[in-house]
Every structure is written in C-alpha cells, then in structure tokens.
N, C-alpha and C positions, 0 to 999 in steps of 0.2 A: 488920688486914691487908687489903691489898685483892684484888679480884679475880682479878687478874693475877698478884699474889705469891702467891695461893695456889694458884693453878692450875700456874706456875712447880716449888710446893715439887711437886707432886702424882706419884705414881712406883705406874706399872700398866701391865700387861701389851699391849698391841698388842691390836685386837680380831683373832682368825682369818680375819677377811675385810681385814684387810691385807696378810695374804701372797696370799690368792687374788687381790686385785686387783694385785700387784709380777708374779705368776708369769703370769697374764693381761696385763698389759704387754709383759713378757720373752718368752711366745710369739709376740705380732703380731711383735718383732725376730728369733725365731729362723725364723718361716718366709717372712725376704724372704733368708736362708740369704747374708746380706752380713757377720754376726757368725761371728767364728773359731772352732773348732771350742771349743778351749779358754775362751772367751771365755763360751759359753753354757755351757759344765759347769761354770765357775767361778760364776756366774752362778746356776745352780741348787744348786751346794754351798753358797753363800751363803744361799738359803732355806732349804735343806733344816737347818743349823746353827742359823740365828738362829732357826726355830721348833722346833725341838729346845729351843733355849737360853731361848724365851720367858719362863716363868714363873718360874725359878731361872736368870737371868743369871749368865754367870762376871764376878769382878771386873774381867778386861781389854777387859768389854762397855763398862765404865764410868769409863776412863780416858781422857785427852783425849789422851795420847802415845802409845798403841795407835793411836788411830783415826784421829791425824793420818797415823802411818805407814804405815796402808793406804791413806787416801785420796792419800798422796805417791804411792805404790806404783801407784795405779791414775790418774795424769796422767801417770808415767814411761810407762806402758803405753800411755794415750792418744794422747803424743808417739812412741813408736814406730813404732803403725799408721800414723798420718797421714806421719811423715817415710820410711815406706818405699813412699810414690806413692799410698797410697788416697786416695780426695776427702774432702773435711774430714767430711761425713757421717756416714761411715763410724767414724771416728773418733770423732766425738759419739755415735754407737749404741755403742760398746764404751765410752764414758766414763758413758753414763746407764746402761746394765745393769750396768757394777760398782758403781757409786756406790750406786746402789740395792739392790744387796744389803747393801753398807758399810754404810748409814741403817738398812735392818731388825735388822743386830747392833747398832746403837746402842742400848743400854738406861738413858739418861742421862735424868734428867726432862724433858720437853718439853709445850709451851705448846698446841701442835696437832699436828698432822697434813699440816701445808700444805707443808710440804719434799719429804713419802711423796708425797703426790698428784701435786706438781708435776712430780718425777722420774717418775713414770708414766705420766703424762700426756705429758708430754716424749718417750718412748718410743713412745706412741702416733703419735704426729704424727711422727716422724723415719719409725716404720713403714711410716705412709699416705704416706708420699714414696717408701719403696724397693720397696715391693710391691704387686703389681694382683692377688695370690691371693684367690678366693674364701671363702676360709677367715678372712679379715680382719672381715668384718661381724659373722658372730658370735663373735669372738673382742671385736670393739669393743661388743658388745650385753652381753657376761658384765663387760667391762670399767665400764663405764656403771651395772652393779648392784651390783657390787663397790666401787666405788667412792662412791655413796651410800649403802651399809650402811656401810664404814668411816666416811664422816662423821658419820653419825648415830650409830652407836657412840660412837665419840670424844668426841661432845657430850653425851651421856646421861652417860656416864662421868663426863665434868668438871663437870657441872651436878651432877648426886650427890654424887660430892665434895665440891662448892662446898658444899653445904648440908649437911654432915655426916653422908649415908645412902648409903656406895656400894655396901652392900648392897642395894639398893632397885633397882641398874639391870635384875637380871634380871626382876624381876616388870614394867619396863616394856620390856623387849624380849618381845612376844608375836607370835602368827601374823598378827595384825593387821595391824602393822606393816610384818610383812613382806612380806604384801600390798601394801599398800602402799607400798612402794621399790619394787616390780615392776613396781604399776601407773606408776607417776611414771616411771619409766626406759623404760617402753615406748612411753609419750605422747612422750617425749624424742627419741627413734629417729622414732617416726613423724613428727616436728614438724620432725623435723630430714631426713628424707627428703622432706617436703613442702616445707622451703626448697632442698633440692639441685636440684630439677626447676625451680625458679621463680627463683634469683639467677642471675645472669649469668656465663656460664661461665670459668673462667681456667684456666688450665695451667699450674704451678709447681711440678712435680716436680724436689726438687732433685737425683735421679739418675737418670738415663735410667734407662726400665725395659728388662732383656733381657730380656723378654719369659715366656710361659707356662715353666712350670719352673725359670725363671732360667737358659737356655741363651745359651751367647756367640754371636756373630756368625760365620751362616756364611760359610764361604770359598768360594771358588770362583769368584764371581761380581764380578769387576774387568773389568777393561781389560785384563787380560794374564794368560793361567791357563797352567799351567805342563801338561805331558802328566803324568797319574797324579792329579791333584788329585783330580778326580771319584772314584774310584774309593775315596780316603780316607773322600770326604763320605760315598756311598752305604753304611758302616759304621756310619753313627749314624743313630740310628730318634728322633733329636728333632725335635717337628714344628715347620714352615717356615710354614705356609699353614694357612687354612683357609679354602674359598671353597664361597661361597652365590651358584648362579644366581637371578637374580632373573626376568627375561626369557628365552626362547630355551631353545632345547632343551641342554642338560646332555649334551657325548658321554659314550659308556660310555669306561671305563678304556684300552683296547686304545687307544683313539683320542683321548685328552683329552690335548693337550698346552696349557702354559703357558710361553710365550716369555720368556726374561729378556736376555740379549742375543748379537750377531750379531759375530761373527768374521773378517776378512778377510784375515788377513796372517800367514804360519805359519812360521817359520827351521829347521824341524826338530827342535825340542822343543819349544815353544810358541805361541800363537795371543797375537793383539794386536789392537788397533783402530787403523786410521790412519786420517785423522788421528789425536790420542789426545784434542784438545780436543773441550769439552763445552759446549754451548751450553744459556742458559736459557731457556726459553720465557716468552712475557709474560700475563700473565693472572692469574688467580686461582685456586685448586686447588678453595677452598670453594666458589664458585661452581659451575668447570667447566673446564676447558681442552678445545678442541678440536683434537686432532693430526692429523688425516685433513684430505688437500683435498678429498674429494667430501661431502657431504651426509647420506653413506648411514651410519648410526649402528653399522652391523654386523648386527643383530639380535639378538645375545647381550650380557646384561648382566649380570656378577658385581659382587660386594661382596666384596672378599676380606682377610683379615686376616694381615698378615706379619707374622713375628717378623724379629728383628736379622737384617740382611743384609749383608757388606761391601759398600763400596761405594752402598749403599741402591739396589740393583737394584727397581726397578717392573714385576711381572710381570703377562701378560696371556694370556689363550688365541687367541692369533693378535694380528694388526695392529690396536694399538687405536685407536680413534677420538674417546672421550670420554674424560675422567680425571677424576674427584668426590675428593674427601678432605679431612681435616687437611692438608696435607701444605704446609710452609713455601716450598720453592720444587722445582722441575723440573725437569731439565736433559736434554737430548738428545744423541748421541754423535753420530758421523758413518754409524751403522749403523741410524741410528733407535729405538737401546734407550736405556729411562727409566731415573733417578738421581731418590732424593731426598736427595742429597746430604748435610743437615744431621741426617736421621732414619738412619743405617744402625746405631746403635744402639739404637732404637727399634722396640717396633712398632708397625704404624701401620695405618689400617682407611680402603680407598677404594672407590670402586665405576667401574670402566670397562666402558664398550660396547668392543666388539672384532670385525674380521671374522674369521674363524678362516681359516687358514693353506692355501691349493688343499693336495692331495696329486696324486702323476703319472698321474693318469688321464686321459684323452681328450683327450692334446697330441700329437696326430700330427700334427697339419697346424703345430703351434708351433714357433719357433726358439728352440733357449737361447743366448742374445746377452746379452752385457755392457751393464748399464743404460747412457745415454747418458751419465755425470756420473761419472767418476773410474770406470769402469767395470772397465779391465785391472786393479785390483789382485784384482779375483777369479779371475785368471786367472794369478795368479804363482807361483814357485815356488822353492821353493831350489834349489839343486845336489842331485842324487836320484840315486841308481842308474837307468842305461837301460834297468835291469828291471823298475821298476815302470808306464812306458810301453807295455812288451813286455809287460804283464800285462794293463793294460787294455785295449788292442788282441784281445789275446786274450780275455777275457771276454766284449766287441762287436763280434766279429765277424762272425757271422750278424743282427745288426740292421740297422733301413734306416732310422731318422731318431731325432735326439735324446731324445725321448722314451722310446725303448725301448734305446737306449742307455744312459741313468740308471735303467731301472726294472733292466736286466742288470747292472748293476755294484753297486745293490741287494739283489738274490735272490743274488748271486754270495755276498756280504757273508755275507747268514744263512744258507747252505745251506754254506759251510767253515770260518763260523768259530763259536769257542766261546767264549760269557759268561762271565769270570769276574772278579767286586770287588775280586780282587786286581790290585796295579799288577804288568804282567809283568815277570818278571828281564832282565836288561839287562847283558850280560857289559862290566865297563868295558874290557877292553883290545878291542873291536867299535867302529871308526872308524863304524859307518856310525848316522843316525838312528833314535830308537825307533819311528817308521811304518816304515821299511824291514825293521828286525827281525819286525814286524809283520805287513807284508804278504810278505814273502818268508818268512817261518816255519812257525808254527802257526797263527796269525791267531787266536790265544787274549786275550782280555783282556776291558775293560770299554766302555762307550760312547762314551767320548771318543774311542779306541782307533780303532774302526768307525767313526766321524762323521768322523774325521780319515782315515782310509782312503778314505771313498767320497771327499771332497774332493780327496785330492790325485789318485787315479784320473782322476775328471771333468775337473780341468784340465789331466792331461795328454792328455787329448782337446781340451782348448779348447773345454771348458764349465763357464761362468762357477756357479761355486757357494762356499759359505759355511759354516764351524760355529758353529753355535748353540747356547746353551745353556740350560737352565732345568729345568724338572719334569714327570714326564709321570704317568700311572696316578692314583696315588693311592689312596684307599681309602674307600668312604661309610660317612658315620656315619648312621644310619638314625633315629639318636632326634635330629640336630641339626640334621637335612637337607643337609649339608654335605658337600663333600669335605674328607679330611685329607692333607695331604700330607707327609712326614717328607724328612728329609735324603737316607734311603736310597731316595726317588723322585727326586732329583734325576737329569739324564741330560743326554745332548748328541746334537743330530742333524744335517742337513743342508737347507739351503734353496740350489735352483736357480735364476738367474732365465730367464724365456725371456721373449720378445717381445710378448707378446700377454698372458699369465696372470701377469704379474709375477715373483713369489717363490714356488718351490712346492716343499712338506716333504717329503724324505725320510728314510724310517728305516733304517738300515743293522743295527742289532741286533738279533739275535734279541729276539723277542718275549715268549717264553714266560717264559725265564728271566730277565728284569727285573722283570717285575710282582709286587707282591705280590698277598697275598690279596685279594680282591674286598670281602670282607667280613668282619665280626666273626666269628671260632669258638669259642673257649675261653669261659668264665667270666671270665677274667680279661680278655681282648681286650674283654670285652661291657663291663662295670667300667669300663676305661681309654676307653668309648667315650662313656657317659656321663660323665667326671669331664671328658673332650674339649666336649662340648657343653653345661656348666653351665661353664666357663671359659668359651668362646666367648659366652654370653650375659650370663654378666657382665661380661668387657669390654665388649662391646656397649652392654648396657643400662648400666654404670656408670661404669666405667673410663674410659671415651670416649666418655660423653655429653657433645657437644661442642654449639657453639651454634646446628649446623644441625638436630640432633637435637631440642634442648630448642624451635626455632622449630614443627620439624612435629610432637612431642606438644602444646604449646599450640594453633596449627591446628587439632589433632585434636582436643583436648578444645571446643575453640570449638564445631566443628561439630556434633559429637557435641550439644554444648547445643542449638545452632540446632535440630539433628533431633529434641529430646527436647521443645521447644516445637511441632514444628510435628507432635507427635507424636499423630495426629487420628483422630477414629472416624466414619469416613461409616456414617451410618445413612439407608438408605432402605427404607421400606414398599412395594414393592410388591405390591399382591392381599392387601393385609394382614398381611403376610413381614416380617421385620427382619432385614436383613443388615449384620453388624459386619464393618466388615475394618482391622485393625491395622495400623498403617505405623509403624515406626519405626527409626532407624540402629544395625546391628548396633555399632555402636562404643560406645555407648552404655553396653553391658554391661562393655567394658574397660575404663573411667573409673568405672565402680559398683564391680567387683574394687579397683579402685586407693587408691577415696578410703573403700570400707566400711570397711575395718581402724579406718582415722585416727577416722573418725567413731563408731566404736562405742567405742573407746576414750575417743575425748575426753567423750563422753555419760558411759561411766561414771565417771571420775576425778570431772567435776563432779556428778553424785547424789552419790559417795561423800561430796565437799566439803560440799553441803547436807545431808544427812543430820548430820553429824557438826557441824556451826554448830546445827540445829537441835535436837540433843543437850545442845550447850553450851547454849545458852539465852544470857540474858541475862550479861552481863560477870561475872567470877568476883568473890566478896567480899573475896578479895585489893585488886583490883586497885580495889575502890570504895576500899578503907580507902588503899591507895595518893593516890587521888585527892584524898579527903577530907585527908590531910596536908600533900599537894601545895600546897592553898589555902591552909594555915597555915604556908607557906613551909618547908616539911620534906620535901624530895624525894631519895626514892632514886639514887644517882648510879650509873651501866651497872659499874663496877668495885666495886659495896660489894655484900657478898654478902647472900642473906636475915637470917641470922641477927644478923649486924653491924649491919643496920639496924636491930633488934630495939633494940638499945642506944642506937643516937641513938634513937628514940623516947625511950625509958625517960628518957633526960638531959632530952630538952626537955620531956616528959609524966609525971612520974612517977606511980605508983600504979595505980588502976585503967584509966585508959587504954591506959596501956604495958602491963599485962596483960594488957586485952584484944583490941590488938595481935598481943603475942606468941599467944594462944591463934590468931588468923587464922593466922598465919606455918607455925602447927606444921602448922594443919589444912591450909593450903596446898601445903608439903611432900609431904604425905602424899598426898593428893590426886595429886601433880602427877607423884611420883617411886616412892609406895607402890601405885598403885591405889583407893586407899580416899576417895572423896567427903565430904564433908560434909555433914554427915545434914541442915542444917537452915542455909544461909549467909546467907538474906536475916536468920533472928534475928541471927548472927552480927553483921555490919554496922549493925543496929540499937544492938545492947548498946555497939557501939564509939564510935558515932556519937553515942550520949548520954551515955558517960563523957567523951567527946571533950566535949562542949555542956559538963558542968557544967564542966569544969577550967577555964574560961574564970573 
C-alpha cells in the first residue's frame, strides 16, 4: 500500500486546535458585523456540534447525501444574500463561515487538512478587506498559532499512523514544541510587519469601510438639507471626526467651529446651493492643493480623520487654505465647501491649514454688502409674512451701523429662544413656513431653526448673510490629544459678508445648551475614551499607512541612522578636566522600540535552531543506511512507507542484511515518534554496512 492509500484509509479525530483556529477565523467575520445575525449563530452552532460530535461521530457526519444537502443548503443561502443587493463579498463571508462549519461536521477520512485551512484562511482575508477594528491583529496573531499547531498536529498524526504507532503522537507533542510554534508564529507577525512598512503601498479594499464602529453615512451634509434634518442627526452620539492640531493654537469648545458647507438659497423649508454644479480643482491631494489666493497658510493646521459623510463633505475650522490627504479627487461648490466626491463612504485621513472664521467684533466702521460676483442671492427671499420684517425692524432699532445690527438680531435669538433636538411640531393645516411658525411663536427648536432665523431677519434688512453648516464643541480626549466630535455635535450657524472682513460667523443658539460635556466623567466615558484613541492610532498608524506615510518613517529611519553615525563624544582636557558631551537624535530611540522586538526574536529562534542541529549531530543512521542502499540502486520512493520499505529490502537483500535493516527502521521509529534514541547508531550503521559488504 502506498503512502497516500494509507493515509486515504486513515479515520482520527480533528486536533482541538482546529476548531480554535475555524472559531478565530469566524470571529475576525463577525466583528467587521457585515455577517447576518443568523448567519454567525449558525456558524457557531456548527462548532459548538461538530466538537461535541468529534470523537463519536453520528453516522450522518459520514454520509456524502447529508453533507451534499447542507452544502446545497448553504449556496441557496449564498444566492439569497448576494441576489437581495449585498456586494458579492458579502456573500462570499456568509458562504466561507457556513461552509466551514459544513467541513468540521465532515467526519469522513481525509488526506490533510488543506480544505480547513483554506476555508479559514479565506475568511481571514475577506475579513481584512471589510474591517479596519483594532481587534483584528490579535485575532490574526491567535489565528497564525492556531493554525501552525493544527498543521503540525495533523502531520504528527499521519506520520504515526504511516508507521504503525499512533499512539506515539502524544509523547511527541511536548511543551517544547509548543514553544516552538509560538516562537515560529511570532518571527512570522514580526517579519511580516517588517515587510508592511517596506512594500509599496496599495489600496484594494474590496468594500468600502464605514468607518470606526461600522456607522453608515451621515446625512445632513448635501446640497440641499431639508429644515429638521439637523436635529435628527444631533440624536446619535456616533463619532464623525477626530481632529488633531498640529500647528496653531486649538480654540476651546465654546469657540471651535468646523465648516462643512455654506447655504444660499432658502424656499421656506429648505436651504440649497446655486449654482448646484461642483467644480474640480486640478492638482494633486497627496501632494497638496492649495485653495486660498493669498500666500497666508492660516496659521492652524489640523489632521483630521472623517468617517462616512454623504456627499463626502471636507470639513475644516474656518476658510482652508491648504488640503494634504488620500483623497482621489476634490471638488468645489459655488459656496466654496469641499466634496470628496468618490470617498463619502469612506473614511478618510487629511491634514488642512485654515484661517479660522472673523466673528462680529470691531466692524463698526464695516459695511455688510453683497460680495461683487453673484452677490443678490444672499440677499433673497421667498414670500414671508410682513411680520417677520416688522420684527427685525424691531429688534434694530436703537442700533446705528450694521454691525450692531447683526450682533442685536443675535442676543435677540439667545435671550427668547429655547434649545430643543427635537424637530418643532408643525400644525399641517398652518399655510404659512416652519421659520414663520418659528419666529412668530415660541422660537423653541434646534440650530438649523436659529441659523435659519437670524438669516432670513438680516436680509430682510438687506444684509447679505448665509447658513452654514458643520460641527462645533466637540469634546477632548485627553489620552489621544485629540478632539472627538459625534453626530450629536453637529450644528448650523450663520456667516455675514461685509466689505472689508469678508465672511464673519455668527451664532444665533444658545450656547449652553448645545455643548456637551467638556470632558471625560464616568468610568465608562473614561473607557470609551481610550478605545476612541487606540482606534484612532491604529488607523493612523495601520489602516492608512499610505505611501506618504511609509516615505517619511523611511526619511526618518534614514536620518535617525545618519544621527546614530555622527553620534560623537567631544572630549577635551582642559586644566587636566575631561569633559564628555553626548549628542545624538532623539529618534534614534523610536527605531530601537521598533526594530528590538524583531531583532531579539529573530536572535532567539536562530540559537534555538543551532542548538538543536548541534544536539542532532551528525546525520541520523537511518538516513546513512538510506544512502548506503540508495548507491545499490534501492531508493526509498516519498509514497512507500517505513515499514514497507523494510520489505523491498528484505526481497533484494535477504537474511542478515534486511535484518539489520529492519532493526535501523524500528530504532528509527522509536526515536523519531516514541522519544527514545538509539543508545548506540554509529555501531548500528556499521553492523548494516558490513552485512551489506559480505552479500555482495
């Protein structure tokens, strides 16, 4: 029988670290949280059964008309999800996590293992396409260990078998060993994180990610927002942003606004952009774009990280100037708010300079005038009650120049009206607009409410103003250095322009009651702050390390070397004195963190390796006797098992030869599968090698 037909006949139990490496596959799929609900309990009853079932299969583990009917069962299932609009992905993740439970009920004889791995592997890799969580490395590090003990098992097993002892595999499964998968899987990880920072970066996600938590795409942020929208958003606490000053001073909360886009044209339930075309800007994003025509860079430079935004709104703390990122291409509105058009289901990580936004202080000598260039549509209005004219009139009328005119229609705003997230009720048989209900009622609502109130006030004065909308407050993470900003900081306010100061921010809503917390309080807030900034740095550092990334740690490793050479000890004597003074580049010490791990690893696995060559010594006496036949034309073929061989010897050598043979083979075995050496091999090979001489 050969090798293959006996390994074929050969019927044993899965090693336990096959389900752990199927159950460690199945969770990198269940937390990209893209598998159905059902999908992953199915999925896990499928393990939890076939290792129940391991060691006493039921008969229908080992029927080929059972298992075709599940496997039929779960392609019906496959074609369901993909034919009801999911992306083929998807699909493939709910066909490898059933299929793979399917394979671990199989309890039919099998040749290897290489179907289990593939399928897991398979899972692995569909994973790293639909998830950027944190939680993926060391799920892909237990996978990696998991994975090498099932091989090794597997083979222990079948090479036992093959030579007739498969009792023998426990006394060679020891702590050793297992050592040793650990150390091999950990060189693996580091070798393999040492080629991630050095190959050339690509992007081939096959599903957009939505970003931290897997949150969909906010709304709000189009060309055209409907009255009430805002007030939906600011109900969900899923964060949007997270932006890191880099440059420039960081305002406090009360004062940190982030611009997404500008409003000009309002029908009395909605704001819109006219034009509504979007122009692209030419340039390059990695490189840089520069939006501003003067020179002046802003002074404030964020890095900020968006999740999914409709529309792929590009936000910025005031009028930006510069624009860094990924970002495939850029488009410009007629209001001057960014799009990245191709990314609004993405998140995406850029860094812009920006000037931050006047607010109405010290414009007394300013006019507010309509910019020169399509100017009147800030100044239009629908059909209104001639009450809310007779309102603003009356809120301005002890003022004497525009400026103190908008700061009055302002303080008017916060001091009668009341904040509240809900969208106001709206009697439908009331003909007249939800501003008019608004500002002729309670003047109760939320920010869009107020921004849209001070707007339509000011131009019925005929002063040219705008709503805006984006994120203001926010809240610092103090371990990440970052602001976070969540849905329920989204807001809308008002930009004026005047003559001289351009564009200047007004807030019309109360203050107090928009903002959140300033800061961390509970235990649990503290918790959610840190899980906030080990996300944020592992995108960072991982997720989107992209090629400008991977160019400046090379730079920096470069330099760092350069620094570690010219890393010098002036010594001078004088009056007999020795003065050392140390010079060398703090970075130095980052690239020593980085590469110690790899290098104290790879040092040990190789001792480990010499050591154990050095143990072995010189080639085993198997493998002389091997040799020694080899030249008498009698070579062991990769499918004839030990003992088999035994027999062609015996045919072409009989007597003491092939006896002395067979006594290698046994002690070989034992040796190789029992623990047990051979007291004494160089006689062995002698005694073989001169029964071999006389038979000549």
């Amino acid at each position: 029988m050969s090798r293959l037909e006996f390994r074929a006949a050969v019927e044993a139990p899965r090693p336990t670290a096959a389900w752990v490496m199927v159950a460690v596959a199945g969770a990198t799929l269940w937390i990209t949280r893209q598998l159905d609900l059902w999908a992953a309990v199915a999925q896990a009853a499928l393990l939890l059964v076939s290792f129940a079932l391991r060691v006493r299969p039921a008969p229908w583990q080992k029927s080929p008309a059972a298992l075709n009917v599940g496997m039929l069962a779960i392609v019906v299932t496959t074609l369901h999800v993909a034919l009801r609009g999911q992306p083929s992905t998807i699909a493939l993740a709910h066909f490898a996590a059933l299929s793979q439970g399917l394979q671990l009920l199989d309890a039919r004889p099998r040749r290897s293992e290489f179907l289990l791995v593939a399928l897991a592997l398979f899972q692995v890799i569909l994973a790293a396409n639909l998830t950027d969580s944190v939680f993926f490395v060391p799920l892909l590090a237990a996978f990696v260990v998991a994975t090498t003990w099932t091989l090794m098992v597997h083979t222990l097993r079948t090479e036992a078998a093959e030579a007739g002892m498969p009792d023998s595999v426990t006394a060679a499964i020891t702590p050793g060993l297992a050592r040793s998968t650990l150390l091999a899987s950990g060189l693996s990880l580091a070798l393999a994180m040492l080629f991630f920072l050095a190959l050339p970066r690509m992007r081939t996600s096959m599903v957009q990610s939505p970003g931290f938590g897997m949150s969909r795409a906010a709304a709000g942020f189009s060309d055209r927002v409907e009255l009430g929208e805002f007030g939906r958003i600011r109900q969900d606490a899923s964060v949007v942003m997270r932006v890191e000053t880099l440059e420039g001073r960081s305002p406090p909360p009360r004062e940190a606004y982030w611009r997404g886009l500008a409003f000009d044209t309002f029908d009395g339930h909605a704001w819109s952009i006219t034009p509504a075309a979007k122009r692209p800007i030419t340039g390059s994003a990695e490189i840089g774009l520069s939006l501003a025509r003067s020179a002046d860079s802003g002074g404030l430079l964020q890095r900020i990280v968006r999740e999914p935004v409709s529309a792929g709104v590009i936000f910025s703390a005031g009028e930006p100037s510069v624009l860094q990122g990924d970002l495939r291409s850029v488009h410009r509105d007629a209001n001057g708010g960014l799009y990245a058009p191709g990314q609004a289901e993405d998140r995406i990580r850029y860094r812009v300079s920006s000037r931050p936004t006047l607010e109405g202080d010290g414009l007394e000598g300013d006019l507010a005038l309509p910019p020169a260039r399509r100017g009147d549509r800030y100044l239009q209005l629908p059909e209104l009650s001639p009450e809310l004219e007779q309102l603003a009139r009356e809120i301005t009328r002890e003022t004497t120049h525009d400026a103190e005119q908008l700061r009055a229609i302002e303080s008017w705003l916060r001091a009668h009206g009341r904040y509240d997230d809900q969208t106001p009720s709206l009697p439908p048989e009331d003909p007249r607009s939800p501003i008019e209900i608004f500002l002729l009622g309670e003047i109760t609502g939320h920010c869009e409410y107020f921004a849209t109130g001070m707007v339509v006030l000011a131009r019925s004065l005929g002063l040219p103003a705008r709503l805006v909308n984006g994120f203001a407050g926010g809240r610092e993470n103090t371990i990440g250095g970052f602001v976070e900003l969540t849905r329920s900081d989204a807001h809308a306010w008002v930009e004026v322009h005047f003559e001289r100061a351009g564009w200047v921010r007004y807030d019309p809503t109360p203050v107090d009651l928009r903002l959140r917390a300033a800061a961390a309080g509970s235990l649990w807030e503290r918790v959610e702050e840190i899980g906030s900034a080990v996300e944020l740095w592992w995108f960072q550092r991982v997720v989107d390390f992209d090629r400008s990334d991977q160019f400046r740690a090379m730079r920096s490793a470069w330099l760092t070397w350069r620094g570690a050479r010219e890393w010098t000890m002036r010594v001078s004597e004088p009056a007999g004195e020795r003065l050392v003074d140390w010079q060398f580049d703090p970075g130095l010490v980052k690239v020593t963190l980085l590469l110690a791990p790899t290098a104290v690893g790879a040092g040990a696995l190789l001792a480990r390796l010499l050591r154990r060559r050095r143990r072995q010594g010189p080639p085993s006496a198997y493998r002389k006797a091997l040799r020694l036949l080899a030249r008498r034309g009698l070579a062991r073929g990769p499918q004839v098992t030990a003992r088999a061989f035994v027999r062609q010897v015996e045919e072409a050598h009989p007597g003491e030869p092939a006896a002395a043979f067979e006594a290698l083979t046994e002690a070989y075995l034992l040796e190789r599968f029992g623990g047990q050496p051979d007291p004494d091999p160089r006689s062995s090979v002698r005694r073989f090698r001169r029964h071999l001489q006389r038979a000549r």
